[in-house]
Backbone as CSV, one residue per row, in Angstrom:
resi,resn,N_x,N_y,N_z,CA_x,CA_y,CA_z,C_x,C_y,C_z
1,UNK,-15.894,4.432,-35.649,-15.862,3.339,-36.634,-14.600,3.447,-37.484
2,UNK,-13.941,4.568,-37.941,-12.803,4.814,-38.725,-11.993,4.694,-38.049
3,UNK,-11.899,4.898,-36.348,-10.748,4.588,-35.417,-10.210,2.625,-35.497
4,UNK,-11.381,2.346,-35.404,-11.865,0.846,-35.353,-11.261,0.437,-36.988
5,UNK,-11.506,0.867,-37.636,-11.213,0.426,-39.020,-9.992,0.191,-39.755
6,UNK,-9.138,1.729,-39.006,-7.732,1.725,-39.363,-6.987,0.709,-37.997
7,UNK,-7.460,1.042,-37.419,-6.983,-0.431,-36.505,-7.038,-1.975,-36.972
8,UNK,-8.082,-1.905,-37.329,-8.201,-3.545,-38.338,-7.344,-3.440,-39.235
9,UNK,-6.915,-2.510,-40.320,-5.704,-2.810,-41.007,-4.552,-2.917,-40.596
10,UNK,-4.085,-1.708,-39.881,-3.049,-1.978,-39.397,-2.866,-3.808,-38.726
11,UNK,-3.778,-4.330,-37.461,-3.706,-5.870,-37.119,-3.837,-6.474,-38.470
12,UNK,-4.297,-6.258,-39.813,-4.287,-6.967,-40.999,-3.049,-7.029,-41.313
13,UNK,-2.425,-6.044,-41.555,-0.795,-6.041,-42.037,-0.044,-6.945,-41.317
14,UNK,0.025,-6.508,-39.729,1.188,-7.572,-39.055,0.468,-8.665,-38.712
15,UNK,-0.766,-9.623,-38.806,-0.971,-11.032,-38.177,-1.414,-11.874,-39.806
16,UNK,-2.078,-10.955,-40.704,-2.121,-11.998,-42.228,-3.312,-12.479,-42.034
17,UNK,-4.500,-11.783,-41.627,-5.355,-12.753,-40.905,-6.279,-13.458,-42.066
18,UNK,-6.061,-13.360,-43.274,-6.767,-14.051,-44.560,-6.834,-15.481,-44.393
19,UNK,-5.393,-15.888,-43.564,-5.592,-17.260,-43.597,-6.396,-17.632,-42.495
20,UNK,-6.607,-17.053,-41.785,-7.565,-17.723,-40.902,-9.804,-17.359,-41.251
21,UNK,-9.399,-15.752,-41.212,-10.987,-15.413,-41.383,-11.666,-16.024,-42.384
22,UNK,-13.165,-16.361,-42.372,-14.098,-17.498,-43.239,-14.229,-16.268,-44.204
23,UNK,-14.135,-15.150,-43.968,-14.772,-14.058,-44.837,-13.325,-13.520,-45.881
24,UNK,-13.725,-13.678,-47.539,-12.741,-13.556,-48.091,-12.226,-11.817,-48.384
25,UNK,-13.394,-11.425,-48.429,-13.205,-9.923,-48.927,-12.766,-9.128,-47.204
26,UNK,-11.751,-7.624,-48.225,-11.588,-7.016,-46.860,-12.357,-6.865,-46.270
27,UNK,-13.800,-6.011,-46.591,-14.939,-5.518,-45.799,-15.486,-6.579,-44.866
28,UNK,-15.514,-7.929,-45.518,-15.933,-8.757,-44.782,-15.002,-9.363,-43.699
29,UNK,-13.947,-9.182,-44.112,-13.046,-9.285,-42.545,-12.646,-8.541,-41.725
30,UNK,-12.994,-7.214,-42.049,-13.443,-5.930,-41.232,-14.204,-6.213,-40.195
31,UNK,-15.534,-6.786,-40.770,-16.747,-6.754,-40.055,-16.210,-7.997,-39.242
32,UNK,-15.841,-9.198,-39.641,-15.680,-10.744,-38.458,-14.927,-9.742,-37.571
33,UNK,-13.868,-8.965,-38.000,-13.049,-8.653,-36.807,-13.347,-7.784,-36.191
34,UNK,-14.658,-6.525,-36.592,-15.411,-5.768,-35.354,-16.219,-6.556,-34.903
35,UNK,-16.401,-7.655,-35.257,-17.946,-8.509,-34.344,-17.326,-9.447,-33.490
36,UNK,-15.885,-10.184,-33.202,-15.227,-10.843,-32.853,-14.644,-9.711,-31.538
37,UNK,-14.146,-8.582,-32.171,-13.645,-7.604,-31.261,-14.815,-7.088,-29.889
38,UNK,-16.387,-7.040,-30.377,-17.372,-6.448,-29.488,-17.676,-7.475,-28.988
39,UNK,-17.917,-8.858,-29.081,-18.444,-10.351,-28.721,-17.394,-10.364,-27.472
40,UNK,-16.433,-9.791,-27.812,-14.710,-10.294,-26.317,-15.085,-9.117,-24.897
41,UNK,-15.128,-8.129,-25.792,-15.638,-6.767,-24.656,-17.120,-7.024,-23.969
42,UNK,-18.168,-7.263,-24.670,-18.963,-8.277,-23.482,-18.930,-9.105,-22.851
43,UNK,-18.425,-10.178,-23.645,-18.077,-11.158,-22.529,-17.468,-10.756,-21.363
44,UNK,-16.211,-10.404,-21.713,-15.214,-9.719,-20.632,-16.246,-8.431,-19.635
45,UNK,-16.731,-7.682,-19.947,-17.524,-6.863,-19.271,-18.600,-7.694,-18.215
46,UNK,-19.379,-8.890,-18.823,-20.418,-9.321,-17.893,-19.241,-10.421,-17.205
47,UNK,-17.936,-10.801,-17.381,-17.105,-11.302,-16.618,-17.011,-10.761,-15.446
48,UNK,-16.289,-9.481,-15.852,-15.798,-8.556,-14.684,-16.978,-8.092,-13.694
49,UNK,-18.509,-7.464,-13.966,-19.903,-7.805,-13.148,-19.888,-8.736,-12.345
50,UNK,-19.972,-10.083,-12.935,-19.960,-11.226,-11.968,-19.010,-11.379,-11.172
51,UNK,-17.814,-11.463,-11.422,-16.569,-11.400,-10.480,-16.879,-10.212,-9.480
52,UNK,-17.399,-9.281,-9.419,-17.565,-7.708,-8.535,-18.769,-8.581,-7.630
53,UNK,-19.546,-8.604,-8.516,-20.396,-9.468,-7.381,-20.563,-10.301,-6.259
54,UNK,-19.569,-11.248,-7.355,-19.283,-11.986,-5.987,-18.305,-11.916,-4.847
55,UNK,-17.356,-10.782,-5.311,-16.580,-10.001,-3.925,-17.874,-9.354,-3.349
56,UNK,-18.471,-8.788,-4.048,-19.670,-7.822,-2.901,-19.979,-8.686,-2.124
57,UNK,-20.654,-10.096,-2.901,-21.231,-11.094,-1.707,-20.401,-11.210,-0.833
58,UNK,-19.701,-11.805,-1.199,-18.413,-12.429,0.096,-18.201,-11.291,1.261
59,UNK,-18.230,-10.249,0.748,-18.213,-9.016,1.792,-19.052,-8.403,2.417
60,UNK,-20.081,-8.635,2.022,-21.055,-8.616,2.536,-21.601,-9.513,3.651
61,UNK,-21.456,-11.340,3.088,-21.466,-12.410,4.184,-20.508,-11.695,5.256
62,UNK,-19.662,-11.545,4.968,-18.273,-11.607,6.114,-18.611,-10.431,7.111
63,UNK,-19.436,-9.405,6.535,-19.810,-8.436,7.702,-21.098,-8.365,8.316
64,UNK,-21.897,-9.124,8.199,-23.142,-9.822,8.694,-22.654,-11.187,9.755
65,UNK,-22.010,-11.524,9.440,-21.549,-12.730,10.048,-20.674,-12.132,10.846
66,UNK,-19.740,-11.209,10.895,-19.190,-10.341,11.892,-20.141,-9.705,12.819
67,UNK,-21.098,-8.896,12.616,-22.091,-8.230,13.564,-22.301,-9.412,14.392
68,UNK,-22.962,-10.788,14.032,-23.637,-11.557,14.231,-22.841,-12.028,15.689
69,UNK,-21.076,-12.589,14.974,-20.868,-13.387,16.100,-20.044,-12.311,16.851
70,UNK,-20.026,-11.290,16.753,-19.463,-10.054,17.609,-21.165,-10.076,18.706
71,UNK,-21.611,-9.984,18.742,-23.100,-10.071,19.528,-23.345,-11.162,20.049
72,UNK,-23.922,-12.450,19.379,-23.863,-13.733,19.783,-22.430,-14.473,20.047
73,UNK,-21.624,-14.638,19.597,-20.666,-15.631,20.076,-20.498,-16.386,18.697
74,UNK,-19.515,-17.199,18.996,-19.387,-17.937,17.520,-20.523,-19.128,17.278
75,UNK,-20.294,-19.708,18.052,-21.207,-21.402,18.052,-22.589,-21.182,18.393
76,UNK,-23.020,-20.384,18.722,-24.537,-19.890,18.770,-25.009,-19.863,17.407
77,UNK,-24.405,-19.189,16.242,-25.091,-18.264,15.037,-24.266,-19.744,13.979
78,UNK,-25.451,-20.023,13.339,-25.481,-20.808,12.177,-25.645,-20.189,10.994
79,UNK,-24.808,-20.934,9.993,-24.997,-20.307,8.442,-26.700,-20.127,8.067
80,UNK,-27.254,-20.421,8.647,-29.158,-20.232,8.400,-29.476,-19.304,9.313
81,UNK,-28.919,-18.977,10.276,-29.224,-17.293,10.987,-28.361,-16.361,9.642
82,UNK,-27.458,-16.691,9.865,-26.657,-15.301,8.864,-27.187,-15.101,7.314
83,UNK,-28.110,-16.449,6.867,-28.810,-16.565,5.395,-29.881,-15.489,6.112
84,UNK,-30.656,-16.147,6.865,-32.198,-15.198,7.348,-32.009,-14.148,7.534
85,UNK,-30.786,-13.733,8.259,-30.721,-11.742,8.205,-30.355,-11.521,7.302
86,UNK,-29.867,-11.784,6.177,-29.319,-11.168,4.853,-30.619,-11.353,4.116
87,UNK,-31.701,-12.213,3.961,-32.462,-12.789,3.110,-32.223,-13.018,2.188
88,UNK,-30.843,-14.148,2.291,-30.106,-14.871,1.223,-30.253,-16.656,1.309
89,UNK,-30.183,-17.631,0.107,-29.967,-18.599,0.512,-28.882,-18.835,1.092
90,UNK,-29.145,-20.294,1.853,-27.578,-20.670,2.750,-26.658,-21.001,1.078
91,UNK,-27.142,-21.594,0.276,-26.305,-21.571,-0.676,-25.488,-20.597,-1.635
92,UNK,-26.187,-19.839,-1.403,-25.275,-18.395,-1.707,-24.197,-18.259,-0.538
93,UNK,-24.201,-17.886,0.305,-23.128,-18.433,1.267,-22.225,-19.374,0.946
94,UNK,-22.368,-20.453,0.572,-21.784,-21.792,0.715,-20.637,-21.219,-0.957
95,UNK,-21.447,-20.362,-1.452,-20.550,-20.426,-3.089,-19.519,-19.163,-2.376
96,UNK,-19.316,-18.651,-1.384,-18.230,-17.748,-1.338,-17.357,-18.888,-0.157
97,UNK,-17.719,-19.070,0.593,-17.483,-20.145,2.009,-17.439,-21.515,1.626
98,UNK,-16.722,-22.608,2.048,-16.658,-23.776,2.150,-17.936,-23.962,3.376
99,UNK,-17.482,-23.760,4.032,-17.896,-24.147,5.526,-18.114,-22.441,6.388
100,UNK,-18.550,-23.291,7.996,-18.592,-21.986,8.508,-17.217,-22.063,8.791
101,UNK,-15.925,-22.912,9.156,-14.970,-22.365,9.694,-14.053,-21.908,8.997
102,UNK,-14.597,-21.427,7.376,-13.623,-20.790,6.698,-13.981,-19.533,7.047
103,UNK,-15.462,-19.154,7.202,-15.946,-17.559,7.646,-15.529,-17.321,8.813
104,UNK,-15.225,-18.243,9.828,-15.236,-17.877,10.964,-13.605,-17.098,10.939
105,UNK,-12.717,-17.977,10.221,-11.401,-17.666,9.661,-11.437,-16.537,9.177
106,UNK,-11.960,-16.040,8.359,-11.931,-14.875,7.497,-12.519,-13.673,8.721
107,UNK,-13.490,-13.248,9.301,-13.757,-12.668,9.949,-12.529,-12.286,10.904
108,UNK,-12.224,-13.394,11.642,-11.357,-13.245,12.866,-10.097,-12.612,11.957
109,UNK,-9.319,-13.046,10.844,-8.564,-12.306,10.394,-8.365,-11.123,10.192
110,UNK,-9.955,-10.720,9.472,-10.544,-9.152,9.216,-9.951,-8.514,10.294
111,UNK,-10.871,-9.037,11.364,-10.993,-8.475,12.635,-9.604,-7.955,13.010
112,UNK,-8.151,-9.267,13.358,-6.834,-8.883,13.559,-5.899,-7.459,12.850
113,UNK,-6.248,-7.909,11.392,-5.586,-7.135,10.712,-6.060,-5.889,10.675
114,UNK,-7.174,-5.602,10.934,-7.722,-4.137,11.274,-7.374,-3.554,12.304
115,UNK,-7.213,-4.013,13.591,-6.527,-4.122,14.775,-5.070,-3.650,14.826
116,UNK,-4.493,-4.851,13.887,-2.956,-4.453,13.932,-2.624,-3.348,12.438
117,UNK,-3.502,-2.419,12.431,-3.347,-1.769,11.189,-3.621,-0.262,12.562
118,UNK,-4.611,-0.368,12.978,-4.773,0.996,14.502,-3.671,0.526,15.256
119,UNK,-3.083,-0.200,15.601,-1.630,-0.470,16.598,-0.981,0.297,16.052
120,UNK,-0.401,-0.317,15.065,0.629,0.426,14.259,0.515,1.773,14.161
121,UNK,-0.165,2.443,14.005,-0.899,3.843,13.457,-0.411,4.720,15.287
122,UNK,-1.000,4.014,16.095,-1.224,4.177,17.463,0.066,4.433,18.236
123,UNK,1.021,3.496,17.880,2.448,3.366,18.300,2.889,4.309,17.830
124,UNK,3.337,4.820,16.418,3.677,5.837,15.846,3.707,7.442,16.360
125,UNK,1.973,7.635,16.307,1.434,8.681,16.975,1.980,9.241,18.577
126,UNK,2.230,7.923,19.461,2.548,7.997,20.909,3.212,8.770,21.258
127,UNK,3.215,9.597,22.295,4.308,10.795,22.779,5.130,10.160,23.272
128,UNK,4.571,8.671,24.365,5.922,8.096,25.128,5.181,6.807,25.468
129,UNK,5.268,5.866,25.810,5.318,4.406,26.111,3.949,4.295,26.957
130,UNK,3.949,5.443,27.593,2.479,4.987,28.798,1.444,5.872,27.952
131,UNK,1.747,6.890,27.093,0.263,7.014,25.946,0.535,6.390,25.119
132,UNK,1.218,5.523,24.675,0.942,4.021,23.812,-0.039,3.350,24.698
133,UNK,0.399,3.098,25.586,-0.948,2.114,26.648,-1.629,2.526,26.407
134,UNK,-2.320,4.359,27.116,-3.587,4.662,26.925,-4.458,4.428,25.783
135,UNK,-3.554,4.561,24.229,-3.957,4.458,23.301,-4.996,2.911,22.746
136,UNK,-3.962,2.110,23.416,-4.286,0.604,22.790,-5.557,0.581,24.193
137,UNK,-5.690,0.821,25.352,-6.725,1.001,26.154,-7.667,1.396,25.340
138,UNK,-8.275,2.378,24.745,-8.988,2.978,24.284,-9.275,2.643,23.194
139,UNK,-7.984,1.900,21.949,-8.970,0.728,21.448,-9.336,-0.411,21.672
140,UNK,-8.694,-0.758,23.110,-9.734,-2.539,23.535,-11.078,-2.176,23.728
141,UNK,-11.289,-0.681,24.209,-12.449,-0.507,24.906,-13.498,-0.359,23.234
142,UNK,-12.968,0.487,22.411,-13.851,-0.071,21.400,-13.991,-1.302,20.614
143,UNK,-13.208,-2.208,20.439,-13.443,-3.664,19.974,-13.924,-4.640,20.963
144,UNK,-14.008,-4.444,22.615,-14.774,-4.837,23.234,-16.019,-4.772,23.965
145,UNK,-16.461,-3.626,23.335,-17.645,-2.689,23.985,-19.026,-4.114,23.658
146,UNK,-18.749,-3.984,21.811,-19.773,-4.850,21.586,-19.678,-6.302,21.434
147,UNK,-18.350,-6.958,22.330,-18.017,-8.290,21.978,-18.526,-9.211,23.024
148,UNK,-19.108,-10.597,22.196,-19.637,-11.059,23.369,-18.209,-11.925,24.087
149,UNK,-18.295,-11.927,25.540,-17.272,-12.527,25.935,-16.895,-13.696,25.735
150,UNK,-18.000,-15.066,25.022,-17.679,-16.251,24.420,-17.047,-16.499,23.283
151,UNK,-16.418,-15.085,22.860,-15.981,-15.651,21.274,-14.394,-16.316,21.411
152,UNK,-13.610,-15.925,22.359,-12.601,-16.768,22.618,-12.503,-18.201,23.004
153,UNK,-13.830,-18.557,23.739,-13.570,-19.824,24.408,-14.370,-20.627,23.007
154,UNK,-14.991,-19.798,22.285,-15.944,-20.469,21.305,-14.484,-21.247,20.125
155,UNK,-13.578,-19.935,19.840,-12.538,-20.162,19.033,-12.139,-21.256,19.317
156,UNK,-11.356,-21.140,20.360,-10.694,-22.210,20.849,-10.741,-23.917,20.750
157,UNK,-12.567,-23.492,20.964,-12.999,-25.467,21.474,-13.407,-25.924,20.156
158,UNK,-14.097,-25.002,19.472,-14.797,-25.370,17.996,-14.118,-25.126,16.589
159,UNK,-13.216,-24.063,16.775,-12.903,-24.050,15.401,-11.093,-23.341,15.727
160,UNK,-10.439,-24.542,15.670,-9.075,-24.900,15.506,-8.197,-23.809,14.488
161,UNK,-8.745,-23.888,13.372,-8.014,-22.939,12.519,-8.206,-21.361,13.010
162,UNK,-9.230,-20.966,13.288,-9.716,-19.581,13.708,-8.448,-19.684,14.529
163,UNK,-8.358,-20.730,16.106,-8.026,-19.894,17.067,-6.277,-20.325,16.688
164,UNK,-5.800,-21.005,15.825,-4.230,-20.669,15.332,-3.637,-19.312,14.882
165,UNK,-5.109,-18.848,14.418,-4.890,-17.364,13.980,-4.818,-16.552,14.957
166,UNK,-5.346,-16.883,15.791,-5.450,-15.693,16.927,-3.762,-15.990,17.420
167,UNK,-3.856,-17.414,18.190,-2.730,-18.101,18.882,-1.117,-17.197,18.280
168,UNK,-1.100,-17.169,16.790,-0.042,-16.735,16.135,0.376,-15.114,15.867
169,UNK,-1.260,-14.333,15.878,-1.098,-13.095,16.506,-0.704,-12.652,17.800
170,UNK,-1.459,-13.619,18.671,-0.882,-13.103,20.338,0.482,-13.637,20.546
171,UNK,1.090,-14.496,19.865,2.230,-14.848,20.644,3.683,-14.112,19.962
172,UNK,3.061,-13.788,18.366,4.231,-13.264,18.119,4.151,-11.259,17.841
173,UNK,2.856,-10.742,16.942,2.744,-9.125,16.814,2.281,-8.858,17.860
174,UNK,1.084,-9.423,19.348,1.304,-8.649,20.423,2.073,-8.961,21.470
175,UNK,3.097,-10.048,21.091,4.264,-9.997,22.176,5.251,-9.547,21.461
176,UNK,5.695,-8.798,20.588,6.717,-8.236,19.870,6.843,-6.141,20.589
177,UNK,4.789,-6.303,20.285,4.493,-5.209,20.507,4.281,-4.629,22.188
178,UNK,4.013,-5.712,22.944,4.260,-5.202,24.247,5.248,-4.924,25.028
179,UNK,6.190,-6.507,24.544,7.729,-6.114,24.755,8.581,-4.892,24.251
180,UNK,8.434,-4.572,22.987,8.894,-3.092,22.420,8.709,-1.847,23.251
181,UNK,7.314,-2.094,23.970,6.427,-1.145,24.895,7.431,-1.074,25.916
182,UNK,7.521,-2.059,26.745,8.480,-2.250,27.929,9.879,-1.692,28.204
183,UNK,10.212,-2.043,26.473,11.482,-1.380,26.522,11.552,0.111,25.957
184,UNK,11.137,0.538,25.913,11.144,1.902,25.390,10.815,2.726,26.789
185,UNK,9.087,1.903,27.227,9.558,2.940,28.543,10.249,2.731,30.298
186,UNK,11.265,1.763,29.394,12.576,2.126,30.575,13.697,3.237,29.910
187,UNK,13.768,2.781,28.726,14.745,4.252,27.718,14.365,5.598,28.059
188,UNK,12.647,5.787,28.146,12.248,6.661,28.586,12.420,7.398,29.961
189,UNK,12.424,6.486,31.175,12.418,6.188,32.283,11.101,6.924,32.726
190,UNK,10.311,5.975,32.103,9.152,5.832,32.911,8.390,4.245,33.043
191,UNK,9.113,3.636,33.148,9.099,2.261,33.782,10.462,2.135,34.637
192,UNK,10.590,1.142,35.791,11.394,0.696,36.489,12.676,0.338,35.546
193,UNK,13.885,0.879,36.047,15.077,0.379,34.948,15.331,-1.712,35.440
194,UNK,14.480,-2.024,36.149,15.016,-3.170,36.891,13.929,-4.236,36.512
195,UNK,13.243,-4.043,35.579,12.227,-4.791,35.295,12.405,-6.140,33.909
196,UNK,12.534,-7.195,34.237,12.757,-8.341,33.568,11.406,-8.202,32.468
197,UNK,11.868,-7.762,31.073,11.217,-7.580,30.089,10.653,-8.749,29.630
198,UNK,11.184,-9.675,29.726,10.507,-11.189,28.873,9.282,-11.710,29.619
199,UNK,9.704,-11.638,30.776,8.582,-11.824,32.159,7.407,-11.181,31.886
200,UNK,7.523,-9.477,31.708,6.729,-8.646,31.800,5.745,-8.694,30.641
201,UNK,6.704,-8.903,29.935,6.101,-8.889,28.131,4.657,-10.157,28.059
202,UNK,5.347,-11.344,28.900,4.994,-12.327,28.860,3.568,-12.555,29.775
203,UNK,3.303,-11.956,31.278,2.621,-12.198,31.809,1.324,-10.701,31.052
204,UNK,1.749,-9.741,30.909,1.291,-9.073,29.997,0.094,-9.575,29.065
205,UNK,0.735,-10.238,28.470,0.303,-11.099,27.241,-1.142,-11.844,27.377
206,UNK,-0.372,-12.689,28.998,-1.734,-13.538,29.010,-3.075,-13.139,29.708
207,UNK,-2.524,-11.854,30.445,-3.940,-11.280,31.112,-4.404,-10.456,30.334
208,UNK,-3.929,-9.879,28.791,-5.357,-9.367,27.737,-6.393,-10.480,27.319
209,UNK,-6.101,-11.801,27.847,-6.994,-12.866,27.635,-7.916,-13.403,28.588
210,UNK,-7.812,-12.693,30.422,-7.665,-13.097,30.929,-9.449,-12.721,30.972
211,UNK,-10.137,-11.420,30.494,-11.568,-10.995,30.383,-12.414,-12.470,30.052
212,UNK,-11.836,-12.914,29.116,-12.751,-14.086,28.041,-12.565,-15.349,28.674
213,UNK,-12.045,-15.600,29.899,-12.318,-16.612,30.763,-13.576,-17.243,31.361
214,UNK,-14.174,-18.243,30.711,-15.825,-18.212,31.852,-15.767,-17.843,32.753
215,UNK,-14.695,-18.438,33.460,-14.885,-18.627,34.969,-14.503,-17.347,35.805
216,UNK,-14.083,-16.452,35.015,-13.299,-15.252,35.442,-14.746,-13.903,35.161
217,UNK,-15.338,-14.063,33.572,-16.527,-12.941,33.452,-17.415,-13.513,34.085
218,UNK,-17.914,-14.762,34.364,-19.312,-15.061,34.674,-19.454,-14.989,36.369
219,UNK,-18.547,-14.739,37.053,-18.929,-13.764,38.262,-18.512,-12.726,39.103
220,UNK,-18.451,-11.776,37.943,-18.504,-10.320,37.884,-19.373,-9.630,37.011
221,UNK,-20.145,-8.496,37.456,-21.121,-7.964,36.701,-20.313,-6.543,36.195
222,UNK,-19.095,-6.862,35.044,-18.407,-5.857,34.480,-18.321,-6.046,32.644
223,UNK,-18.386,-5.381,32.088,-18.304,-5.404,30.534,-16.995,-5.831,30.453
224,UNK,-16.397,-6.793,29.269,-15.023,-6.564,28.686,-14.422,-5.485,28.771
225,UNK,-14.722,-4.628,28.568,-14.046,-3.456,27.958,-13.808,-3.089,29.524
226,UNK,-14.517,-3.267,30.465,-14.512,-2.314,31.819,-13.371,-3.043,32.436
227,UNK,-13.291,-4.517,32.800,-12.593,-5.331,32.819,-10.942,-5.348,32.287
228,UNK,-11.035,-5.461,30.641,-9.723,-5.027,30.300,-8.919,-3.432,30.251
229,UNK,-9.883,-2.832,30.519,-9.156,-1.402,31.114,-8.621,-1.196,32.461
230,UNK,-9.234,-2.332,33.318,-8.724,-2.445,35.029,-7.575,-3.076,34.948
231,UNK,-7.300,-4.345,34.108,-6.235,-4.948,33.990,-5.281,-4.219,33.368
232,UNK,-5.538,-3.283,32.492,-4.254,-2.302,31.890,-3.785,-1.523,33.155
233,UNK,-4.630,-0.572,33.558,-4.055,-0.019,34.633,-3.104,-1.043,35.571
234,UNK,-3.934,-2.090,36.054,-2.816,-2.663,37.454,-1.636,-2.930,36.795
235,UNK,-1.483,-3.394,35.463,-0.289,-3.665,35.423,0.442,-2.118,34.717
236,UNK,0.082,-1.258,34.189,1.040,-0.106,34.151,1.198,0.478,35.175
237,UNK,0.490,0.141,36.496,0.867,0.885,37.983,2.368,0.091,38.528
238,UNK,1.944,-1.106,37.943,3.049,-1.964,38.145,4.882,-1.904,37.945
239,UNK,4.722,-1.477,36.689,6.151,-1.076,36.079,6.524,0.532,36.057
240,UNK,5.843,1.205,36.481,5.990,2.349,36.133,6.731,3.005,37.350
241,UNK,7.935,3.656,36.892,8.745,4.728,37.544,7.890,5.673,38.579
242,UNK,8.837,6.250,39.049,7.736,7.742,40.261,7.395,8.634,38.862
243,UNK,8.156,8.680,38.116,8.025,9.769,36.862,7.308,9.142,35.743
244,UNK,6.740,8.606,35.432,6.036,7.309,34.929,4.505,7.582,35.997
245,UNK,4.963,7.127,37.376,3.352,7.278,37.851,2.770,8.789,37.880
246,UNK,3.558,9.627,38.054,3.044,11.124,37.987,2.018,11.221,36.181
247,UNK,2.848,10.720,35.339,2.594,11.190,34.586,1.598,10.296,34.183
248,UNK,1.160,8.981,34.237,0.087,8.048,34.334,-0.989,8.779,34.619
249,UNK,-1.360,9.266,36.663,-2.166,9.803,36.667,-2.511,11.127,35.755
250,UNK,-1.734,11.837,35.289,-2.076,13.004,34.234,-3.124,12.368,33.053
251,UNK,-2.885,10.988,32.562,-3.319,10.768,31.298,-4.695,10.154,31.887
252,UNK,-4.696,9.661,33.164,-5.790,9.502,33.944,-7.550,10.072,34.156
253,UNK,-6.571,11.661,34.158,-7.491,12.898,33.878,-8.027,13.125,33.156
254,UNK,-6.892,13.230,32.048,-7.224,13.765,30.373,-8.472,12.571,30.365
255,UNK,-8.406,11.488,30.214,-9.425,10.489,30.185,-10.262,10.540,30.326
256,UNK,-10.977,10.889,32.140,-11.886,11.130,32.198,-12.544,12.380,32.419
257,UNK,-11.676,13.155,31.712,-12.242,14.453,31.019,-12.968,14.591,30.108
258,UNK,-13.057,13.329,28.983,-13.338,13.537,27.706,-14.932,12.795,27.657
């Protein structure tokens, strides 16, 4: 209270506050200005609560609604499935979300940037260009273990903004990042020194998409993940040097050693 007190004088000296406070005596403008001072710190306190809250919500929607359409698919799961497993109203939803295709947005972003946050990490770590592959292998196989294979074609047909996001990740951070791949392991020489990088980079590109095809999963009885690990291999059998394939099959082992 004496900390509080000599503080009120001191703000008495430099703001003059007589002309404003209803209370004429010091004591009494002591007190407006500790009751004015504690009235701001609650407010502000049950401010800052509510604001926390409603990030919790929002983060909360966004990872319920992630499980959801990581399992189901996008266009299957309605904002009234993702209310009923939370045992929330849809309107609680609706106050963090416009719509579903702002969640659907937000998720798929989550999703990228978490992704290209283990790339990065992954690339770094790499001894040489073909355990960069293995690496990013080993995380398709965990982001596709539990994905249902409709969430691409779902993006695509239904919700426009989602799949710009994707569209603008694949064409520019994983064709930046595969091409980088390419060229490093010819520096290395463990890819072919004769191999047209833009080509490679490029056809590359479009067969990590090539799992989430209807017409391509729905007659084969293989998981994503089993799928996009076959397609990594054919094409690193593809570019890869005699010294490159020796050392491929080595990481081959280690693999299914573990």
């Amino acid at each position: 209270m004496d900390l509080i007190y000599r503080g009120y004088l001191l703000w008495l000296r430099i703001n003059q506050p007589f002309k404003y406070f209803k209370c004429p005596s010091l004591i009494g403008g002591f007190f407006y200005f500790l009751k004015k001072t504690l009235v701001t710190q609650k407010v502000s306190i049950v401010l800052r609560r509510k604001m926390k809250d409603n990030i919790d919500n929002k983060a909360r929607i966004r990872l319920e609604a992630h499980d959801l359409f990581m399992q189901y698919g996008l266009k299957s799961i309605s904002m009234d499935d993702i209310a009923s497993k939370m045992g929330i109203s849809k309107k609680t939803i609706y106050q963090s979300y416009a719509d579903k295709e702002s969640l659907v947005v937000e998720v798929i972003t989550t999703i990228i940037n978490h992704n290209q946050e283990k790339c990065d990490i992954d690339r770094k770590i790499a001894t040489d260009a073909i355990h960069e592959i293995f690496l990013a292998m080993d995380q398709m196989s965990q982001l596709f273990h539990h994905m249902n294979p409709s969430i691409l074609f779902d993006l695509q047909k239904y919700y426009a903004q989602g799949f710009e996001v994707f569209k603008s990740h694949k064409n520019n951070y994983l064709f930046e990042v595969i091409k980088k791949n390419i060229q490093r392991g010819v520096i290395e020489e463990l890819y072919r020194p004769d191999i047209n990088v833009e080509i490679m980079a490029r056809y590359r590109l479009e067969s990590i998409v090539i799992p989430f095809n209807p017409e391509f999963h729905s007659k084969i009885k293989f998981t994503l993940a089993q799928i996009a690990e076959e397609l990594s291999k054919h094409f690193l059998f593809g570019i890869v040097s005699q010294k490159g394939h020796k050392l491929s099959l080595k990481y081959i082992q280690a693999k299914i050693k573990k």
